[in-house]
VOMI-680568 format. One record per atom (N, C-alpha, C, CB): residue number from 1; atom name; x, y, z negated; residue in one letter. Coordinates in nm, 4 decimals, m for minus. Each point is the difference from the previous one (the first is absolute). Glycine has a CB too. Example, Ala and Ser with C-alpha at 12.3 -4.5 7.8 and 13.67 -1.06 7.14 Angstrom:
! residues 2
node resi->1 name->N x->1.3190 y->m0.5690 z->m0.7800 resn->a $
node resi->1 name->CA x->m0.0890 y->0.1190 z->0.0000 resn->a $
node resi->1 name->C x->0.0900 y->0.1200 z->0.0000 resn->a $
node resi->1 name->CB x->m0.1892 y->m0.1173 z->m0.1246 resn->a $
node resi->2 name->N x->0.1542 y->0.2223 z->0.1966 resn->s $
node resi->2 name->CA x->0.0820 y->0.1190 z->m0.0060 resn->s $
node resi->2 name->C x->m0.0770 y->0.1090 z->m0.0730 resn->s $
node resi->2 name->CB x->0.1184 y->m0.0628 z->0.2145 resn->s $
! end
This chain:
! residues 73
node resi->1 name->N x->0.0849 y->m0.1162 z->0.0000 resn->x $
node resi->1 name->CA x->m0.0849 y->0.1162 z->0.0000 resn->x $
node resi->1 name->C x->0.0906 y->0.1240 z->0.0000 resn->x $
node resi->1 name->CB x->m0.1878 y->m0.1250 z->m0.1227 resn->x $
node resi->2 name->N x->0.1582 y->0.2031 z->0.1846 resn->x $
node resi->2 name->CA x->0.0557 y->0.1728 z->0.0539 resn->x $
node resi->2 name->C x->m0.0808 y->0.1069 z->m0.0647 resn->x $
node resi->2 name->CB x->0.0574 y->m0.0708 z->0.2464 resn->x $
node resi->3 name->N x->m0.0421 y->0.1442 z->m0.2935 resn->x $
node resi->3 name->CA x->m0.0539 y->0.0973 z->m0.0845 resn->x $
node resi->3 name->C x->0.0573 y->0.1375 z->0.1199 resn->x $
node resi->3 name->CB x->0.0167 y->m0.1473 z->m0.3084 resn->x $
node resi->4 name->N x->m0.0810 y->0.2645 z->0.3331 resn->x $
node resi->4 name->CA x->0.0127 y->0.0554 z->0.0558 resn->x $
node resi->4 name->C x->m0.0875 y->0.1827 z->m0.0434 resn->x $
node resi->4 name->CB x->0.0686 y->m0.2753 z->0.1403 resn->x $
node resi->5 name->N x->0.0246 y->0.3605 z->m0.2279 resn->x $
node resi->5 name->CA x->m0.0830 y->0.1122 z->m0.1124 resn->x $
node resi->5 name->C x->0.0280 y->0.1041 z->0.1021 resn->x $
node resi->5 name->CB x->0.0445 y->m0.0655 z->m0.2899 resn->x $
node resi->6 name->N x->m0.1659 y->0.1548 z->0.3368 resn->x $
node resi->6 name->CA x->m0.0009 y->0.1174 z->0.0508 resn->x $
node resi->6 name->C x->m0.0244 y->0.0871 z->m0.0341 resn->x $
node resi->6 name->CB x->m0.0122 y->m0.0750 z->0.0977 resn->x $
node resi->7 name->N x->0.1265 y->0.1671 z->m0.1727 resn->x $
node resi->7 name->CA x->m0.0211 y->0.1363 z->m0.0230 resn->x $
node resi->7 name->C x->0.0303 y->0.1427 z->0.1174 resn->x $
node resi->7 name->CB x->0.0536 y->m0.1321 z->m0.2355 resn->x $
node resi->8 name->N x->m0.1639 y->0.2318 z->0.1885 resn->x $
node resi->8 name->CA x->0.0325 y->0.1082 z->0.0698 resn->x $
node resi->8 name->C x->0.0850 y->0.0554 z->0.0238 resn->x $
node resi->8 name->CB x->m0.1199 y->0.0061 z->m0.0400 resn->x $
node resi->9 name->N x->0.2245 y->0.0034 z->m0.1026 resn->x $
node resi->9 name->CA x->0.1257 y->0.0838 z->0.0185 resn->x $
node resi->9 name->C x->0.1110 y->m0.1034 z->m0.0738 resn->x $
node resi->9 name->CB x->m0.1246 y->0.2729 z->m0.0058 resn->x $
node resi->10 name->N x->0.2156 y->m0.3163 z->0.0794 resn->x $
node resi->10 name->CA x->0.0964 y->m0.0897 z->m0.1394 resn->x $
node resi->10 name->C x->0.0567 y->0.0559 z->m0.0929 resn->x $
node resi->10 name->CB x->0.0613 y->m0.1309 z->0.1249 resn->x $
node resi->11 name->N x->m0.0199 y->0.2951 z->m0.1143 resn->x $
node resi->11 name->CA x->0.0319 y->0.0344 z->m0.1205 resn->x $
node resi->11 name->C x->m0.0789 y->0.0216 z->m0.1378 resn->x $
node resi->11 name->CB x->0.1272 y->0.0673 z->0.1637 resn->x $
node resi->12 name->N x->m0.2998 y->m0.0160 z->m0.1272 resn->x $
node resi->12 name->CA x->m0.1012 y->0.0192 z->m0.1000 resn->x $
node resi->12 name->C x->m0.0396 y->m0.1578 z->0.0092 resn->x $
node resi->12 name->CB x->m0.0874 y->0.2824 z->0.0266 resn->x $
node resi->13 name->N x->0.0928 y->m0.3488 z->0.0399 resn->x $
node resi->13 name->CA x->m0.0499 y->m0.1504 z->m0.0261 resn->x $
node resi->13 name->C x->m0.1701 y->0.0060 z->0.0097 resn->x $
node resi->13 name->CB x->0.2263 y->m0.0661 z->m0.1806 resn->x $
node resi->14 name->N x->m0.3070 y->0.1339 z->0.2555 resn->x $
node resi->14 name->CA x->m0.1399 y->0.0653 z->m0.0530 resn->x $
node resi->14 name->C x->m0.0262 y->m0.1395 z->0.1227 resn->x $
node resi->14 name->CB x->m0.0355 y->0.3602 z->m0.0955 resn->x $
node resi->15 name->N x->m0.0715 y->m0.3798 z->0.0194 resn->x $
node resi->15 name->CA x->m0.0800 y->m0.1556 z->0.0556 resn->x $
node resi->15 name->C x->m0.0875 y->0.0383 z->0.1037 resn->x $
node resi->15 name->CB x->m0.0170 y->m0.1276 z->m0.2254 resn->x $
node resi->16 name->N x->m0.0176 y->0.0386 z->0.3159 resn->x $
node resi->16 name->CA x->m0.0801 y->0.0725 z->0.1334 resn->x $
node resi->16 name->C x->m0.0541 y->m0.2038 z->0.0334 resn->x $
node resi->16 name->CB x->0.2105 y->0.3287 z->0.1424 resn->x $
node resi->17 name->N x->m0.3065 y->m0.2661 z->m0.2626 resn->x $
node resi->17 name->CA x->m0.0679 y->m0.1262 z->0.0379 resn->x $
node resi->17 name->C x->m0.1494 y->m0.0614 z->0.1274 resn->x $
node resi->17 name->CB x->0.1116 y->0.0404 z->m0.2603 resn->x $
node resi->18 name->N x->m0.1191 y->0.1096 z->0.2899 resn->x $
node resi->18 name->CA x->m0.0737 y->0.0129 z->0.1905 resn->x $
node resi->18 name->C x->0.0800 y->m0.0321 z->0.0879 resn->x $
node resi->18 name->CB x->m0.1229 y->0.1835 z->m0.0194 resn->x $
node resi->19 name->N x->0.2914 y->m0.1612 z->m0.0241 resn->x $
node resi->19 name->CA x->0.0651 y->m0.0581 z->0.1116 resn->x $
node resi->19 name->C x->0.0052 y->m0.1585 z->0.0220 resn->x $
node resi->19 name->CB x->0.1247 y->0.2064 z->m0.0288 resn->x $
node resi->20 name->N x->m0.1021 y->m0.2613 z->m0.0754 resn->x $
node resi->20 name->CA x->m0.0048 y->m0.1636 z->m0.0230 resn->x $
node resi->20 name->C x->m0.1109 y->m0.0140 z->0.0908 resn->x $
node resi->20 name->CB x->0.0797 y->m0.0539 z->m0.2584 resn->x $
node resi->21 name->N x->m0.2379 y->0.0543 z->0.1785 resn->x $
node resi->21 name->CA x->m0.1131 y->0.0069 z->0.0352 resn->x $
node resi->21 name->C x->m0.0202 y->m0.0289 z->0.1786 resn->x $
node resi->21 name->CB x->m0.0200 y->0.1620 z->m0.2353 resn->x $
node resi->22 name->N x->0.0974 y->m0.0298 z->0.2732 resn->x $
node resi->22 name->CA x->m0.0547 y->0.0330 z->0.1744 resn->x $
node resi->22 name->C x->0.1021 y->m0.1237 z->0.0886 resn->x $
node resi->22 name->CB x->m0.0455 y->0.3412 z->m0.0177 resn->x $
node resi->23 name->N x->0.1753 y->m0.3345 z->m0.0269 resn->x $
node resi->23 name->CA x->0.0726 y->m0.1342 z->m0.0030 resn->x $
node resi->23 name->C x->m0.0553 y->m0.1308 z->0.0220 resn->x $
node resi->23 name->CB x->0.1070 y->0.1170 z->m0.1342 resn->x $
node resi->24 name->N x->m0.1493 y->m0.1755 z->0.0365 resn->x $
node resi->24 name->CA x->m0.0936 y->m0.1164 z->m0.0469 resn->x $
node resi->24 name->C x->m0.1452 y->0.0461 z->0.0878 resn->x $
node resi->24 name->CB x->0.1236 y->m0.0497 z->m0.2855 resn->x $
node resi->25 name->N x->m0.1673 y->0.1454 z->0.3349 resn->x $
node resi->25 name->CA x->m0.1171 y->0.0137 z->0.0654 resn->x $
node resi->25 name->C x->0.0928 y->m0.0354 z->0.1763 resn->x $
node resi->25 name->CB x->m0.1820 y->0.2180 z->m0.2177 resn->x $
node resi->26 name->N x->0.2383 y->m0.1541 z->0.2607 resn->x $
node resi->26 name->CA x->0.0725 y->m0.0224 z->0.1089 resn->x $
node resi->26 name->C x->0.0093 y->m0.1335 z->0.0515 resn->x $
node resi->26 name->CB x->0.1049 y->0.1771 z->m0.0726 resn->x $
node resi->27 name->N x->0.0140 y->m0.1984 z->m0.0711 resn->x $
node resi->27 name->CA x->0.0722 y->m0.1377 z->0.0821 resn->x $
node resi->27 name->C x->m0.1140 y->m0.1234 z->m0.0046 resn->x $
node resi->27 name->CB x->0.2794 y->0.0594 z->m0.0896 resn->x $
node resi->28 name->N x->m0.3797 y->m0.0782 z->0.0539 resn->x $
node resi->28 name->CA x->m0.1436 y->m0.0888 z->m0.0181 resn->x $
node resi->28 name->C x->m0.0461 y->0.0125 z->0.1455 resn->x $
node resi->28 name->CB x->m0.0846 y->0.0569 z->m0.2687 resn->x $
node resi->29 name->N x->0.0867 y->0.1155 z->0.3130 resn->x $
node resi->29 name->CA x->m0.0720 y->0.0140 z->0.1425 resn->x $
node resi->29 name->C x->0.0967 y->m0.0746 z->0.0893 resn->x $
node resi->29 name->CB x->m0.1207 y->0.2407 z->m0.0331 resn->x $
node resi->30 name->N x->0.2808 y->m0.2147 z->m0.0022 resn->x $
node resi->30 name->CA x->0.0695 y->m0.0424 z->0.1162 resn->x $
node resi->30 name->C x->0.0544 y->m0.1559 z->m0.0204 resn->x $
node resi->30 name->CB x->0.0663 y->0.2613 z->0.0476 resn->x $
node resi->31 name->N x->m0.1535 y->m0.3481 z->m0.1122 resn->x $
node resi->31 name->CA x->0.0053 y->m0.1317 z->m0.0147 resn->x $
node resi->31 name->C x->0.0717 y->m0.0958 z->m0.1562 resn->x $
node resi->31 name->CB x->0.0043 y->0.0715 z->0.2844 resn->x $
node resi->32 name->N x->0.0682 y->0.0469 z->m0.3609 resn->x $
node resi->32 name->CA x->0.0917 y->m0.0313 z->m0.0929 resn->x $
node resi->32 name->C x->m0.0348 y->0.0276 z->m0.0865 resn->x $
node resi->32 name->CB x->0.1364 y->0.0046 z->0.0890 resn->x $
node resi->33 name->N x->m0.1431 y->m0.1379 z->m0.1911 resn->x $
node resi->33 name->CA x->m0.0437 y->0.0138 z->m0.1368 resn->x $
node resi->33 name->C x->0.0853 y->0.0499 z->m0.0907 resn->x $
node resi->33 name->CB x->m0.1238 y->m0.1602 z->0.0423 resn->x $
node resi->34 name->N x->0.0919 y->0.2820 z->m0.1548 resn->x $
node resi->34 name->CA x->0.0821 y->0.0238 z->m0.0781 resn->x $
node resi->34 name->C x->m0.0754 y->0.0518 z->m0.1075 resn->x $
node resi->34 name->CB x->0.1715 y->0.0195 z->0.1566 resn->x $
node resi->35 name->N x->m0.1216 y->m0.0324 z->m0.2885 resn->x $
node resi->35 name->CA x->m0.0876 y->m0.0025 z->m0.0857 resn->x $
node resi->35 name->C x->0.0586 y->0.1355 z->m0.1308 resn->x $
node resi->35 name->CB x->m0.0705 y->m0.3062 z->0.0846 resn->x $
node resi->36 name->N x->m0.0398 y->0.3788 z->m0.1059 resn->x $
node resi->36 name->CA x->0.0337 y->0.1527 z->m0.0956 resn->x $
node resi->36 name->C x->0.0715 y->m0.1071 z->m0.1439 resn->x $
node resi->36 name->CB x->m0.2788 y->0.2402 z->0.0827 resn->x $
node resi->37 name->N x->0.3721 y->m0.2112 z->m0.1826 resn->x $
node resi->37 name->CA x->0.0001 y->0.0020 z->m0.1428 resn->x $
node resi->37 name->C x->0.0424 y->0.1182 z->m0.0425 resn->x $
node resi->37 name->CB x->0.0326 y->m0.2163 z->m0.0161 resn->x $
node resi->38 name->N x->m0.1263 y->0.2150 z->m0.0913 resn->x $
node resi->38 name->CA x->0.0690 y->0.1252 z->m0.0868 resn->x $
node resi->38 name->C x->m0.1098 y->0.1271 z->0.0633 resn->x $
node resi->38 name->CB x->0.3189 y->m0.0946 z->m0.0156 resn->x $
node resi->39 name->N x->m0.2575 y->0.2186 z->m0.0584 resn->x $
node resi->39 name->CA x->m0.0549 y->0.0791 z->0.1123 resn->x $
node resi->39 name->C x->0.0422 y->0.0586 z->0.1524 resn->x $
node resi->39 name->CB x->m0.0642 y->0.0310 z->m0.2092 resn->x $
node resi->40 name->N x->0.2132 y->m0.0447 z->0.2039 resn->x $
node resi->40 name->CA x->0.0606 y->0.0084 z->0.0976 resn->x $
node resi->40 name->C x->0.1002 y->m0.1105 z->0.0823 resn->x $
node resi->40 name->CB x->m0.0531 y->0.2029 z->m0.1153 resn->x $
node resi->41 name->N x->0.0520 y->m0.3263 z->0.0674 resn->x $
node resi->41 name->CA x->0.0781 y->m0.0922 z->0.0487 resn->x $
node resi->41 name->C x->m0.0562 y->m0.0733 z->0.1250 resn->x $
node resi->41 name->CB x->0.0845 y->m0.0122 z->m0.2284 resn->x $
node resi->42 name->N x->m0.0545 y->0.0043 z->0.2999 resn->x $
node resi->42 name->CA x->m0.0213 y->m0.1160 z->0.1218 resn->x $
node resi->42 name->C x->0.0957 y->m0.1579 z->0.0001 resn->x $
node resi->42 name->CB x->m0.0475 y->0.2453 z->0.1534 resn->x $
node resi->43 name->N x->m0.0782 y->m0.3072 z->m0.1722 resn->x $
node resi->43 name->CA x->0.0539 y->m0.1478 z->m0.0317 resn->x $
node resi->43 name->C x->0.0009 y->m0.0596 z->0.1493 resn->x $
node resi->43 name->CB x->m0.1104 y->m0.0392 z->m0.2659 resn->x $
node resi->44 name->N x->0.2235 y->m0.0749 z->0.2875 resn->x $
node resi->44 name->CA x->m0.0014 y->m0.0052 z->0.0990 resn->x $
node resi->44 name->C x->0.0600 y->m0.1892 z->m0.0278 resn->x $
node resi->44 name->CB x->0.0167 y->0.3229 z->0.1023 resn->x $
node resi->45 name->N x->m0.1029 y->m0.4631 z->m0.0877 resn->x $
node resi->45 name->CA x->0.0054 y->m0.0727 z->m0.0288 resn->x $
node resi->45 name->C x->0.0302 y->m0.0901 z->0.1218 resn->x $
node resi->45 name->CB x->m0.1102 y->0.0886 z->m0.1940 resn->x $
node resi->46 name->N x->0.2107 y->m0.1131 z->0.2286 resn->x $
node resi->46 name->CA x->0.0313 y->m0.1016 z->0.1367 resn->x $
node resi->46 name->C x->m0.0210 y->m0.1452 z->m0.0378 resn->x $
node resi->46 name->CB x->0.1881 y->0.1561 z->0.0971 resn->x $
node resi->47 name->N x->m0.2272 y->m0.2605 z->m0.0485 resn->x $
node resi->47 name->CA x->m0.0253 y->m0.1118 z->m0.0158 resn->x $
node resi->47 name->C x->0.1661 y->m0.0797 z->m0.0316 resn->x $
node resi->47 name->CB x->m0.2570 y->0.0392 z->0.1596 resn->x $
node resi->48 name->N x->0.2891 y->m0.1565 z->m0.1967 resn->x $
node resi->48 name->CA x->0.0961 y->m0.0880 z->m0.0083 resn->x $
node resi->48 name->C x->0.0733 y->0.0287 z->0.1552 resn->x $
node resi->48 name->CB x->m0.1364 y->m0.1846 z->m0.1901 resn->x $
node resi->49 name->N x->0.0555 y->0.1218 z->0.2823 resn->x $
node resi->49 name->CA x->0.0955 y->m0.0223 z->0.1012 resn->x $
node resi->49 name->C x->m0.0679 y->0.1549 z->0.0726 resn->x $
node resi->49 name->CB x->0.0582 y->m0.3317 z->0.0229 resn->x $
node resi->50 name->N x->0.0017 y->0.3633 z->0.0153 resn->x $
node resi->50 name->CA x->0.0062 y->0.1200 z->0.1110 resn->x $
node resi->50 name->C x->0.1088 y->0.0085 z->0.1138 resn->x $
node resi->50 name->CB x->m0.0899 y->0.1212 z->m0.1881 resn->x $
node resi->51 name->N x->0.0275 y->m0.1256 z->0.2903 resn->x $
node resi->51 name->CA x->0.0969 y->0.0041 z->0.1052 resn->x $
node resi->51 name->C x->0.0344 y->0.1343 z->0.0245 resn->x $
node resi->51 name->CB x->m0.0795 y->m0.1973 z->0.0969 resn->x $
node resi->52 name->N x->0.1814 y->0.2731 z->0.0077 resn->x $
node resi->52 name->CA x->0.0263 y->0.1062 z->0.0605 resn->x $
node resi->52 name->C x->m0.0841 y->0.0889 z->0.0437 resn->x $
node resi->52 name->CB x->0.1404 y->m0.1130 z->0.0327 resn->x $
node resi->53 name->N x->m0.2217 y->0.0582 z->0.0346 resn->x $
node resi->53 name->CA x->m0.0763 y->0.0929 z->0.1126 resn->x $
node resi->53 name->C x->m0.0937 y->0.0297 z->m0.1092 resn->x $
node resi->53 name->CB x->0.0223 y->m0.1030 z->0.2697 resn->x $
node resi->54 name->N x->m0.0609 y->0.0448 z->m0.3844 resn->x $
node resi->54 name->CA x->m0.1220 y->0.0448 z->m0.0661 resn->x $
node resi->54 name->C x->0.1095 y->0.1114 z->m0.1130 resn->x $
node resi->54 name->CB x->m0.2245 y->m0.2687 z->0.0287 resn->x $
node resi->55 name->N x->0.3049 y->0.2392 z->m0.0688 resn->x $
node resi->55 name->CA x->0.0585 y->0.1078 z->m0.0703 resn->x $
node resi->55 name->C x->0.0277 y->0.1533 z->0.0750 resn->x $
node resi->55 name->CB x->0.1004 y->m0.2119 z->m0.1207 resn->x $
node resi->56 name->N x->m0.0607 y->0.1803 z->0.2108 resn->x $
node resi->56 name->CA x->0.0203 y->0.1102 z->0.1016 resn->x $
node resi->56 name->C x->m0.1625 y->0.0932 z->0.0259 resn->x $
node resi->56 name->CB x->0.2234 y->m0.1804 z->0.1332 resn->x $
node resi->57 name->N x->m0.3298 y->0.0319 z->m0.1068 resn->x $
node resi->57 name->CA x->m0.1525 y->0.1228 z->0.0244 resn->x $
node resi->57 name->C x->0.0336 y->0.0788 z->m0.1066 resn->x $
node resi->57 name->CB x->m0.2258 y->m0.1417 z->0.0840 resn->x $
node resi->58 name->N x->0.2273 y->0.0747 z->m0.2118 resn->x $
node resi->58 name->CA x->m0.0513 y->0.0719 z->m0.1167 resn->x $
node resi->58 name->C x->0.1202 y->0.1467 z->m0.0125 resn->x $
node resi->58 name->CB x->m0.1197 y->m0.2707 z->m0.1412 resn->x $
node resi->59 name->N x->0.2030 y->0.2653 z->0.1252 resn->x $
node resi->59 name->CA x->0.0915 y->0.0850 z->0.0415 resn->x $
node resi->59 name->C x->m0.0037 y->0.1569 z->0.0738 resn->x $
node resi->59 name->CB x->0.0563 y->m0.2338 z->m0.0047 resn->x $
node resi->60 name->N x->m0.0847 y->0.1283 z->0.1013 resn->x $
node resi->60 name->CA x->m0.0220 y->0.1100 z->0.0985 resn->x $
node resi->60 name->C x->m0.1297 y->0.0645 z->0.0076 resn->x $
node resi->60 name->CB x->0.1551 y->m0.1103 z->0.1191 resn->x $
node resi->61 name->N x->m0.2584 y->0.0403 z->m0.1717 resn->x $
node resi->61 name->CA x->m0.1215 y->0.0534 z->m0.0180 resn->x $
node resi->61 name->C x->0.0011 y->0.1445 z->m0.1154 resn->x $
node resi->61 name->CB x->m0.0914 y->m0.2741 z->0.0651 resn->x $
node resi->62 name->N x->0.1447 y->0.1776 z->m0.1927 resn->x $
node resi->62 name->CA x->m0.0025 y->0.1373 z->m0.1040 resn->x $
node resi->62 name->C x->0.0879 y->0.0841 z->0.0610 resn->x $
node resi->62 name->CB x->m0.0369 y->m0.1040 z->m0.2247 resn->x $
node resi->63 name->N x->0.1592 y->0.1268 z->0.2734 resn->x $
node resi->63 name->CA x->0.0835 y->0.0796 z->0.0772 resn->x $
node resi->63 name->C x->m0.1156 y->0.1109 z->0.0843 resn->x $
node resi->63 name->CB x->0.2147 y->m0.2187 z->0.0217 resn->x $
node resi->64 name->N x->m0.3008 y->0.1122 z->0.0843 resn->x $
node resi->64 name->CA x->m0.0845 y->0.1163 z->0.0524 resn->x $
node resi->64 name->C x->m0.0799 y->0.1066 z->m0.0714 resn->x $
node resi->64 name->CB x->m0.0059 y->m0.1578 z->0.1414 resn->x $
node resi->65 name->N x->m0.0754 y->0.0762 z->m0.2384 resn->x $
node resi->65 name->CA x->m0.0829 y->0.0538 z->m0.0935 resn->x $
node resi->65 name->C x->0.0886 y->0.1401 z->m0.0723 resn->x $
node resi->65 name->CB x->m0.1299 y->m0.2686 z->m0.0373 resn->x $
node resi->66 name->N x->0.2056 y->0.2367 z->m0.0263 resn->x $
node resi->66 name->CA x->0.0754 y->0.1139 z->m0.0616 resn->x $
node resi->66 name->C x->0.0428 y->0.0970 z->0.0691 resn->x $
node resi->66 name->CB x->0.0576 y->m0.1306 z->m0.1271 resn->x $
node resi->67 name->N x->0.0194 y->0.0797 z->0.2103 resn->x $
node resi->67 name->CA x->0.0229 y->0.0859 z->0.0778 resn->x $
node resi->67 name->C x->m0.1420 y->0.1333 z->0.1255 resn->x $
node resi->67 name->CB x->0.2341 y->m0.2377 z->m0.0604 resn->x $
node resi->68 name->N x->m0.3417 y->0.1521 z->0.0812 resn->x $
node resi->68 name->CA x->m0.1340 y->0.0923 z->0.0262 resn->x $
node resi->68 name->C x->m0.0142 y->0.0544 z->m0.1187 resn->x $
node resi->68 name->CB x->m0.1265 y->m0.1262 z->0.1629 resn->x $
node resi->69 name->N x->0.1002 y->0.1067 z->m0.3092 resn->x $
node resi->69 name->CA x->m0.0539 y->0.0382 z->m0.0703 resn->x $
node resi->69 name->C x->0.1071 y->0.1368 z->m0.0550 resn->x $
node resi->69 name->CB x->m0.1519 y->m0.2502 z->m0.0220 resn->x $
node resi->70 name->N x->0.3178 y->0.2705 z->0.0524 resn->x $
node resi->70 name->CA x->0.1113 y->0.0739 z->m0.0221 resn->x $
node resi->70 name->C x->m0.0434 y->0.1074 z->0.1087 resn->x $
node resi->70 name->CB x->0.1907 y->m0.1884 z->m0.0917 resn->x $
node resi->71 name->N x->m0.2660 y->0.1775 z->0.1792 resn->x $
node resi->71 name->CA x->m0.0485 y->0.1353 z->0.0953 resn->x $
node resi->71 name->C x->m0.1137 y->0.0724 z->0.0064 resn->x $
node resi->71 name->CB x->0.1125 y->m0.0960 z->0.1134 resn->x $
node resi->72 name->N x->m0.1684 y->0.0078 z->m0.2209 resn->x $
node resi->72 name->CA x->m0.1327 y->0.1022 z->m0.0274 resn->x $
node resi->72 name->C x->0.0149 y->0.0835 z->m0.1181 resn->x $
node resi->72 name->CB x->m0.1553 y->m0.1642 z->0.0931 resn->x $
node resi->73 name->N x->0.2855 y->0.1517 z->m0.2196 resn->x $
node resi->73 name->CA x->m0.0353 y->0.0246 z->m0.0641 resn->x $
node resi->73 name->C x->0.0934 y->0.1387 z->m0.0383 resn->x $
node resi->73 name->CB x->m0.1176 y->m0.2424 z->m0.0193 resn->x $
! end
């Protein structure tokens, strides 16, 4: 398991738990399960065996996501 905490600013550490949220709303639309803990953590649970190409969707998926969500804001 991958734990993954998104704050607004890293120096104030201020929690931006809509960002998780829209995240976890996204990556569901774009096929990839990922699951909120906490108020700001993104859990991210890969099965035993995982091959390449599925590490890479996932990857590259949150990569997209963040990265759309880094231009709106």
């Amino acid at each position: 398991m991958i734990g993954i905490e998104f704050v607004r600013d890293q120096k104030t550490k201020e929690r931006a738990p809509d960002l998780r949220n829209r995240i976890v709303q996204m990556a569901f639309h774009k096929g990839l399960l990922v699951l909120g803990s906490g108020d700001t953590t993104l859990r991210l649970c890969p099965p035993l065996m995982i091959d390449e190409a599925q590490a890479e969707f996932a990857v590259r998926t949150l990569d997209g996501i963040i990265t759309e969500i880094e231009r709106t804001l």
